[in-house]
N, C-alpha and C positions, 0 to 999 in steps of 0.2 A: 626740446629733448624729453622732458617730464611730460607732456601730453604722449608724446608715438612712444614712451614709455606703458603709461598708462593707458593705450587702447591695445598694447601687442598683449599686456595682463590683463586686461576682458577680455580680449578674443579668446583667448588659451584659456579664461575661464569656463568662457560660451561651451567650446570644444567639451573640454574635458568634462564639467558637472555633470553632463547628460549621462556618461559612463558610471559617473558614481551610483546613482540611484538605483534600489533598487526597485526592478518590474513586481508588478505585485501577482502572486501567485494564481495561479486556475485552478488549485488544489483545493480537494471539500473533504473535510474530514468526515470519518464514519468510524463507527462504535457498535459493539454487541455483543453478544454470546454466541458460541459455537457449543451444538450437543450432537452427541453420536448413540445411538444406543440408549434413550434418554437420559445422558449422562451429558457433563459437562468435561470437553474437550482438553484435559491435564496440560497439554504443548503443541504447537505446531507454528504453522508460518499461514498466511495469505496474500497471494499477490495479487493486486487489483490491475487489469489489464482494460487499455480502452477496445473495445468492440470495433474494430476494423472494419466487419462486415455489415456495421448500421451507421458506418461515417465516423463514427467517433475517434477522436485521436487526442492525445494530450501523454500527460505523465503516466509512467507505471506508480501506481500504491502500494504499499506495504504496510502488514502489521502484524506484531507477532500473537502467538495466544496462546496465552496463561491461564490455569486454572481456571477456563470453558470460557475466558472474556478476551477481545480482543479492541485494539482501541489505533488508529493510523495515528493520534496526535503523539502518541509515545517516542514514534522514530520519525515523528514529522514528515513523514511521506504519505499525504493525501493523496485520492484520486481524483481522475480527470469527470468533470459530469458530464452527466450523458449516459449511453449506452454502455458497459463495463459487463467484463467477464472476471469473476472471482476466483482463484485457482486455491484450492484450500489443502494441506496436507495436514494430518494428526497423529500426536503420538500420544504413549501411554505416559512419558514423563519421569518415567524409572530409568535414570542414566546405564548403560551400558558401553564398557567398552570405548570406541570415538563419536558414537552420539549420547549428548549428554540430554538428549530430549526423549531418547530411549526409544522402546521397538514404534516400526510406523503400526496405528490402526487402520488407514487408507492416505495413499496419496494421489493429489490431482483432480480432487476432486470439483466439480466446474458449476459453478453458481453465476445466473444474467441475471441482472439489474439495471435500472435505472437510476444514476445516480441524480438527486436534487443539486439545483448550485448553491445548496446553502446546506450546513454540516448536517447528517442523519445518523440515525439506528438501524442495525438489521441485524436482526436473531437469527440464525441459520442452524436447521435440524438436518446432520446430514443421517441421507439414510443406510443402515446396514448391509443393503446392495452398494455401495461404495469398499468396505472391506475388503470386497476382492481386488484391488489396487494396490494393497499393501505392501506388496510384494516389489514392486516397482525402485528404481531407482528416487530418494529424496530429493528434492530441490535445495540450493544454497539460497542464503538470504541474499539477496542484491545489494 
């Protein structure tokens, strides 16, 4: 009885452990600075999207931005490497009203890259021809 004891509690161990573990992630963190107007970018959001139309597929990234720097380890949502499209909205940072990130200076604005599989930088200058976006409805953080 204590053997078919003990092999029905391996088996259920067998089963089960593999569920425990966790997969380890395809996420690459990235970091930088966002300017606008050569200014550094007071608030906004970036969402890192894989590039569908060059194969790429994996997780969406995020990262918010602060005071012109932005950084995905913050809310731990790295992007997928590979091909990626950057979606960037910016605000001025002077709360208003129900946006506490204040009026938009452009939103939507779309940055491709290459992500490396291993963490990077990217400094992003967006340019003053994006302004005319501002107007647009804001994006929610995911």
């Amino acid at each position: 009885m204590t053997r078919l004891l003990m092999a029905v509690v391996s088996c259920a161990l067998l089963l089960f452990l593999p569920a425990c573990s966790k997969e380890p992630s395809n996420r690459v963190d990235i970091w930088g600075t966002v300017t606008f107007k050569g200014r550094p970018v007071p608030a906004g959001l970036i969402t890192i999207n894989p590039d569908l139309s060059k194969g790429n597929d994996g997780p969406q990234g995020v990262a918010e931005i602060r005071d012109g720097r932005f950084d995905t380890r913050l809310l731990e949502k790295g992007a997928p490497s590979g091909a990626v499209i950057l979606m960037i909205d910016g605000f001025d940072g002077v709360p208003q009203g129900e946006s506490p990130d204040g009026a938009s200076l452009f939103l939507g604005y779309k940055v491709s890259m290459e992500v490396p599989k291993e963490a990077t930088e990217k400094n992003i200058d967006v340019p003053e021809s994006a302004a005319a976006t501002a107007n647009a409805a804001p994006r929610q953080l995911p």
